[in-house]
N, C-alpha and C positions, 0 to 999 in steps of 0.2 A: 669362583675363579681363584685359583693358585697361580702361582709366580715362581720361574724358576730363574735365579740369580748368575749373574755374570761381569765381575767387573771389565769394564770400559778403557779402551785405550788412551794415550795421553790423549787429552783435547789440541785438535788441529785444523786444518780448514773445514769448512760448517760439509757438510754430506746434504744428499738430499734420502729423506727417509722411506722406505717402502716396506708396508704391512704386507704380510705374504702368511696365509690360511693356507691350513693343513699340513704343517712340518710336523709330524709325529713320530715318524724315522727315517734313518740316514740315509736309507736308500729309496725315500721314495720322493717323486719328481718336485713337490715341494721342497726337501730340503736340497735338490737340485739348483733349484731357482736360485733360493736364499744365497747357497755360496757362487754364485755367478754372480748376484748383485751385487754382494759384501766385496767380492773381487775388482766389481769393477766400480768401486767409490759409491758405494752405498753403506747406508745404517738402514741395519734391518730388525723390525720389528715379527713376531712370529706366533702364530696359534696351535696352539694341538688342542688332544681330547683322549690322552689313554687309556679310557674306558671303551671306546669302540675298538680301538687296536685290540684291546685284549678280548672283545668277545668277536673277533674276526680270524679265521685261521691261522693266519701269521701269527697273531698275539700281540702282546706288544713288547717292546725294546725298551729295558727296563736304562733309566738314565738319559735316553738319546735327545730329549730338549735338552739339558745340560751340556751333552758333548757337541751337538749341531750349533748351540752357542760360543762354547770356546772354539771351534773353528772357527767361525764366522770373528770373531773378533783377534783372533791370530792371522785376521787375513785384514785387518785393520778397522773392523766395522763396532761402533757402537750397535748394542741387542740388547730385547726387548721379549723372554719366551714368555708366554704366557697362555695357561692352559684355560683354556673353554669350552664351554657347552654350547654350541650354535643351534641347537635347536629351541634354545629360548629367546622369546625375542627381544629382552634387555640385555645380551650377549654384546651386540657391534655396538651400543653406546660404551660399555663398559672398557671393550676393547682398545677406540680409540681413544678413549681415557687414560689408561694406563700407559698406551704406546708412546702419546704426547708427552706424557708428565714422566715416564721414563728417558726419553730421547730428548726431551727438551725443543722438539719443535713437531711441525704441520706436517702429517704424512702428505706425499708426493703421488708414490703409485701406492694400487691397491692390486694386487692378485691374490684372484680366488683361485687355492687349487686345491683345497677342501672338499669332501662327496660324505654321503652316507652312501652305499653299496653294498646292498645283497641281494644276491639273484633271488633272482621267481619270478613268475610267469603270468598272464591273465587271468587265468585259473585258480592259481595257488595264494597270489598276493593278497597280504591282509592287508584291512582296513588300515591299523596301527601301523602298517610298515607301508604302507603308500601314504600315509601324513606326515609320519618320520621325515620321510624321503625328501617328501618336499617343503616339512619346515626349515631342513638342514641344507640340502640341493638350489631349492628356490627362493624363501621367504628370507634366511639370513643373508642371502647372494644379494638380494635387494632392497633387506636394511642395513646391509653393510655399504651400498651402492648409496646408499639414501642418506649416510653419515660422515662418506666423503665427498657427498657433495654439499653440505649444509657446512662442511664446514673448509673447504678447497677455498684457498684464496690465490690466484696468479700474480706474482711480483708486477712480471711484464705483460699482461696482457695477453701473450702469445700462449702456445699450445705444451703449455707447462706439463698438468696435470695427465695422468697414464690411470686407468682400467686396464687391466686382462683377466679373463676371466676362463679357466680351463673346462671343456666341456667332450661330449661323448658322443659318438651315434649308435649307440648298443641299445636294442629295442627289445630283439626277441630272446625271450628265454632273461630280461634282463628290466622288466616293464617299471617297476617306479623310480628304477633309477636314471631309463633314457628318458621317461617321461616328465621328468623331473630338470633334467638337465637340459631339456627341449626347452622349457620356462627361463632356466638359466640363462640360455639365449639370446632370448628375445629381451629380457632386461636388459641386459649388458648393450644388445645393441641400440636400444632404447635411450641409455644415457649418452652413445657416442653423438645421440643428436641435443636433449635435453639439458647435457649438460656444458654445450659446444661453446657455451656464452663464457663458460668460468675459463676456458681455455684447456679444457679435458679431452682425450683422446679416450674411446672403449672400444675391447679390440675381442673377441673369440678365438679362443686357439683350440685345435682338436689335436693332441700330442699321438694318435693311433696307438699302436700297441705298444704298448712302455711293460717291459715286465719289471714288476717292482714287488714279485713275492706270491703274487695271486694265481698267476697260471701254471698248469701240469703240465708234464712232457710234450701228452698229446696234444693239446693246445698250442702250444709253446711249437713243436714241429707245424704245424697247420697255417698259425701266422707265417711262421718265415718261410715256407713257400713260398705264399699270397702276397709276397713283400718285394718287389723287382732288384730290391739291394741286398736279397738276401739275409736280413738280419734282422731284429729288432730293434725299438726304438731306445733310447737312454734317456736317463734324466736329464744328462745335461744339452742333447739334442732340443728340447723343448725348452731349459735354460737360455740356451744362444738366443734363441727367436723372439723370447719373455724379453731379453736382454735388450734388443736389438728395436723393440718396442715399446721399453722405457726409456729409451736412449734420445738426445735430440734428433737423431737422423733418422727417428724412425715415428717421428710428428706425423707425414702424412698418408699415414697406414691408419685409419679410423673406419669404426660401424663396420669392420668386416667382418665372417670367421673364416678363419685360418686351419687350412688341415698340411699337419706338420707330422707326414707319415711314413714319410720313405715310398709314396706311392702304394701304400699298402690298397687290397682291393677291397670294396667295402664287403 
């Protein structure tokens, strides 16, 4: 694990800190998230992985934890990038490690919006790329689940603590990656009960078609039919609702998932 460096704004009243998986680049719905929460009185802590970007079509974004960090802290937030490998599963201890002892206190929320994602099919899917899938999709999603909970302490008692975890319903033509994020799921909504005692909320968002690089014309035309607003999703459409879910007024929104799609058709 590398570190990528950001100085910190003056110290001023204490933030509440949220770890946010998968900021790798600027435009995609993780580093959405990040700068809605940095906006709205958060310190945020962050994970990438530029080896996947770069063996994925887009590639990768040569610098963009570095600049997703001085924004975020131009917008007042102490940061925390740090790149990982979450397919290993000493990853989420390490993680919350460094986030702590960089930010100088207890993460608050945790959102996953992290994926391994490569299409194939029933047929085609290998072995190694449906294990990937789901050490990276499912097994980190819930030892990362598993490390804010051991270590979430509520000041008050009350429903402090925040889960979200961002997830998919793409099946066909798309098999270890829905099947993998199917698992994602049922975790997440696992802790909105399991972890009800520490005063945590876990919440499933389904952000639908967010183009953030991956789809072609055709594609790209075919959703925004199927979409009654006529448009696609954005990052920061799925940021509001992330927001809005860490937020105190959005305590008794728990154990659900959430499709947050412009009504798109399945």
């Amino acid at each position: 694990m590398t570190t990528s460096e950001q100085p910190s704004p003056t110290p001023g009243p204490v933030r509440p800190i949220a770890l946010i998986t998968g900021v790798g680049r600027s435009i995609g719905i993780g580093a959405g998230i990040a700068r809605r929460l940095a906006a709205s009185g958060w310190d945020v802590a962050f994970t990438y992985w530029t080896p996947y970007d770069r063996r994925m079509d887009w590639g990768a974004e040569p610098g963009a934890a570095a600049a997703i960090a001085k924004e975020l802290a131009e917008a007042g937030a102490r940061t925390a990038a740090i790149e990982a490998d979450l397919s290993g599963p000493d990853a989420p201890t390490r993680i919350f490690d460094e986030a702590e002892q960089r930010l100088g206190g207890p993460v608050t929320a945790l959102v996953l919006s992290h994926a391994e994602s490569v299409d194939s099919g029933l047929l085609d899917t290998t072995v190694e790329a449906f294990d990937r899938h789901f050490a990276v999709n499912s097994r980190a999603s819930w030892l990362l689940i598993r490390e804010y909970g051991l270590r979430f302490r509520s000041a008050s008692g009350t429903a402090t603590g925040r889960i979200v975890a961002l997830t998919s319903d793409h099946t066909v033509g798309n098999l270890p990656y829905g099947a993998s994020k199917g698992a994602l799921d049922r975790i997440t909504l696992a802790a909105a009960h399991e972890l009800a005692h520490l005063g945590v909320t876990a919440n499933v968002v389904n952000p639908g078609p967010v183009d953030t690089g991956w789809m072609n014309d055709e594609l790209r035309e075919t959703l925004v039919r199927g979409t009654p607003l006529g448009r696609l999703g954005t990052p920061q459409d799925t940021a509001h609702l992330v927001e809005f879910l860490c937020s105190p007024e959005g305590q008794w929104v728990n154990g659900q998932l959430l499709k947050s799609n412009g009504g798109a058709a399945s």
